[in-house]
C-alpha positions in Angstrom: 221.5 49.6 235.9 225.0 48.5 236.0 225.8 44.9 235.1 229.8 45.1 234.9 230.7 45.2 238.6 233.1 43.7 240.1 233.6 41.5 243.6 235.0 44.3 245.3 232.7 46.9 244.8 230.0 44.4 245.5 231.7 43.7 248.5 232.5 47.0 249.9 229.0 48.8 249.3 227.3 45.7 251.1 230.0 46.4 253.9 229.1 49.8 254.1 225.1 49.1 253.7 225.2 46.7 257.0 228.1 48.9 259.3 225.2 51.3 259.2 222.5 49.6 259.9 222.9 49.1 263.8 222.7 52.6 264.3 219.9 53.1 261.9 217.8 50.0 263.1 218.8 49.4 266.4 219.9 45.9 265.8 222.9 44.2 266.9 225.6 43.6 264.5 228.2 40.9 264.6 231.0 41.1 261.7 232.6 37.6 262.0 234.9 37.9 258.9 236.3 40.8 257.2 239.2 40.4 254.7 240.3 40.3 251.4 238.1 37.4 250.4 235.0 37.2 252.7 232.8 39.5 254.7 230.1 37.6 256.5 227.8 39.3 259.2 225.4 38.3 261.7 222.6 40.9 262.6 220.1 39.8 265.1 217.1 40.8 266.2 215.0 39.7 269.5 212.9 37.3 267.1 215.0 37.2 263.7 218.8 36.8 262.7 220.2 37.5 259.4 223.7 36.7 258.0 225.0 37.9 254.4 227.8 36.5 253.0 230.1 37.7 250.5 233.0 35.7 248.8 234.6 34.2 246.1 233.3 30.6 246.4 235.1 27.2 245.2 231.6 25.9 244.6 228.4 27.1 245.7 224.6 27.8 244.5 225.8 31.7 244.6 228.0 33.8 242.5 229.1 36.4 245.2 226.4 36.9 248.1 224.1 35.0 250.3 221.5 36.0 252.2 219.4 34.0 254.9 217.1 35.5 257.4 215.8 32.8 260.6 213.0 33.4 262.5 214.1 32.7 266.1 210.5 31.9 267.8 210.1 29.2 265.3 213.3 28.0 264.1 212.8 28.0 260.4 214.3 29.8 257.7 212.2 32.8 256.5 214.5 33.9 253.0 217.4 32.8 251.5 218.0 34.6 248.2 221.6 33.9 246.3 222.9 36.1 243.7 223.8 35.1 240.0 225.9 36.0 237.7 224.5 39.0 235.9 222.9 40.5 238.9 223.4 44.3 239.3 224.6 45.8 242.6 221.0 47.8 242.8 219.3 44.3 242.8 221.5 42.9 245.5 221.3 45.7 247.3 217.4 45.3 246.6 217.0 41.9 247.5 219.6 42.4 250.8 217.1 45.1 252.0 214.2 42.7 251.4 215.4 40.1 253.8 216.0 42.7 256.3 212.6 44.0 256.3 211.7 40.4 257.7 214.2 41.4 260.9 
């Protein structure tokens, strides 16, 4: 498990992970920002959205990545999971994946 990562490679295998999951899932993706300092998507089901979040915050309850899944039919938030600082890129990949599921 590799602890010493940095915010790019964080960044660019998330990218990666969630460009390919409309094809794979059949759900609709919406990349909203994508540059040097944040990508944040929007992936949306009939009853679920999702958006992840990576970037450098000022100040925030997350080191890099946040992840929050909604439930649509009942308008309450089903998982919200923020990294920390000595997470590994397996266990956000991991918990990224475990929000999905909920999709």
């Amino acid at each position: 498990m590799k602890l010493d990562i940095s915010f790019d490679e964080v960044k660019n295998k998330i990218k990666k992970l969630l460009y390919d999951l409309d094809a794979k899932r059949g759900v609709s993706t919406e990349v909203l920002r994508d540059d040097g300092e944040v990508f944040r998507i929007s992936i949306e089901t009939e009853a679920s959205m999702a958006e992840v979040l990576v970037e450098k915050p000022d100040f925030a309850p997350y080191r890099w990545v946040r992840v929050e899944v909604y439930d649509l039919n009942t308008e309450t938030l089903t998982y919200v999971w923020n990294d920390e600082e000595g997470d590994s890129l397996e266990k956000i990949l991991e918990k990224i994946a475990e929000g999905l599921k909920l999709l």
